[in-house]
Each structure stands twice: as C-alpha cells, then as structure tokens.
C-alpha positions, 0 to 999 in steps of 0.5 A: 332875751333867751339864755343862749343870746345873753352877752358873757363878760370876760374876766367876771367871776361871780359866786353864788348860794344860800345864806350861810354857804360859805361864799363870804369867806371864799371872797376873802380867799379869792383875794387873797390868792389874786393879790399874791398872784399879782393879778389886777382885781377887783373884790365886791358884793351885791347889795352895794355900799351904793345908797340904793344897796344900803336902803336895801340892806334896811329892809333885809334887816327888817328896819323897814317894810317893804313889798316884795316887787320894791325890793326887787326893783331895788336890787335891779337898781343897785345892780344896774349902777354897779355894774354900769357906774363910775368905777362899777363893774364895767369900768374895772373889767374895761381897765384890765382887772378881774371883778370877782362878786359875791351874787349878783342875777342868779341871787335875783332869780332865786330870792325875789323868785320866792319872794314874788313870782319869777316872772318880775326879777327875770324881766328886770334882770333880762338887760344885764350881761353874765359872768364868765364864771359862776361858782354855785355854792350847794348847802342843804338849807339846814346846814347853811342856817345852822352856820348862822346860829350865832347870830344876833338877828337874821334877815328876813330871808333866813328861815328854813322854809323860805331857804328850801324854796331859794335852793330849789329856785337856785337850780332852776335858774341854773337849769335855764341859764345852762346854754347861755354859754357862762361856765357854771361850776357847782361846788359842795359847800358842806366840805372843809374851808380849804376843800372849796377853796382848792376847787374855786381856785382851781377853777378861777386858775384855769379861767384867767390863766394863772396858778393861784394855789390854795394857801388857806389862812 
C-alpha cells in the first residue's frame, strides 16, 4: 500500500516524538481544553492497558527479554485491538468523539525501525489507517533524555545513541507518509508548556472547527 492510497481517519489526532518530548503533558492539555469546549473526546496512548500493551510494557521495562520482531509484533497486536476492539478507536470516532492518541504507526517506523530493520514494522503496519492529524514533537535527543533524568529506571529504548537513530528514523517516516494526504504539523518541543500548547490547539481548533484557546495549567 503506498502513502498516497492509505485511508485517513477523520477526527484522529495523534501526537508523535522522542522520549521525554513533551507529548504526555500535552495529552493532558488537549483534554483539558476539549472538555471545556464541550467536545466528545476521547484521551488514550499506545501501549495500551489492553494485556498485550501490558506485556508490552514489561519488556520496555526490562522485566522480560524479548527480540526485537516480537516486540514489534506485540505493538501490531495492541494496535490492531485498539483500534478495531470494542470501545477502541474506531468505535469512538463512529459515535461522534474526537480520539486523540499519543503514538500510535509513526512510533512503529521509528523505534522497531531502529530496533530490526524497516522493512518488518512497515509490513506490519501497512494495514492501519492514519490520523487526520499527526502533531511531530522535535526534540534534540539530549534535550528530551535530559527531561528524564529524575527517573528512577529508563526503558530500554532511552539512551542517547539509540534516541538519535529514532529522531532520525522519525523524519524519514514523515518524509515517506508526506503525500498521504494526513496533515503533519511539525512542532519545536524545546519551547515553553505553554508555547507548544498554543500551536497544537491552534492546529487541533482549525481541524475540528472549534476555538479551544490555550488555557494552560
């Protein structure tokens, strides 16, 4: 299937970038400003809470060992119930709600595109639609590690080396899925909370139709 052929969810948001980018804090802030807009939403994340997403999580951790194509079947797995499950993603958008979802094919490309070649996740992942918007977080890699230094444990993916190799395998993907059709807003997450959050709900407003202002708390 080639960029330009793939199906383009409306209503799909879905924010993008390196460990320590900043994307969980502007999940939080997207619904926050959808709530108070009175919009039907719907906030969620890949991994899942879903028992594959949570094996999933075990092995980030480093609790179990697994190789890399495993763990890049895992995430087509979760994936593919979180999008097409009872109450998943499709389900949501078909009742009206706006889905919002932090990672989600992009994340695929890049991390298992590091981790065991391109070629596995780009098959695995060449079945699922993309997001009507797809908001990039850009963070040099020693910027976005240096947000996590208070951390306790790291995951396996976050170390510097490996983090370089995922920016660049980032924009490369973006590079490939850029005549698909799905509008790509690259954002600079080195900037202020309220600087990023200013631009996505600028962007998110002119998506869905609606003024969501910047309110940040």
């Amino acid at each position: 299937m080639t960029a330009a052929s793939r199906e383009i969810l409306g209503r799909f948001i879905v924010l993008e970038g390196g460990d320590g980018a900043g994307t969980t804090t502007q999940l939080r802030l997207i619904g926050e400003a959808l709530t108070r807009a009175g919009a039907a939403h719907w906030i969620t994340s890949e991994p899942t809470a879903n028992p594959e997403g949570l094996l999933i999580r075990r092995i980030l951790s480093g609790e179990l060992a697994r190789e890399p194509g495993t763990l890049a079947r895992l995430f087509a797995a979760d994936r593919n119930e979180h999008l097409r499950g009872d109450g998943g993603i499709l389900d949501r958008i078909g009742r009206g709600e706006t889905v919002v979802c932090d990672r989600y094919v992009l994340s695929s490309l890049a991390y298992q595109g590091v981790a065991c070649g391109m070629a596995l996740p780009a098959e695995l992942n060449s079945g699922f639609p993309l997001p009507e918007l797809l908001i990039y977080f850009d963070l040099p890699p020693e910027q976005s590690l240096g947000r996590l230094g208070d951390r306790e444990r790291l995951d396996i993916f976050e170390e510097l080396s490996f983090q370089e190799r995922v920016r660049s395998a980032y924009l490369e993907a973006l590079a490939l899925l850029s005549s698909s059709g799905m509008r790509i807003l690259r954002i600079d997450a080195s900037r202020s909370v309220a600087e990023v959050s200013r631009d996505i709900l600028g962007a998110i407003g002119e998506t869905l139709g609606l003024s969501l202002g910047d309110d940040v708390r």
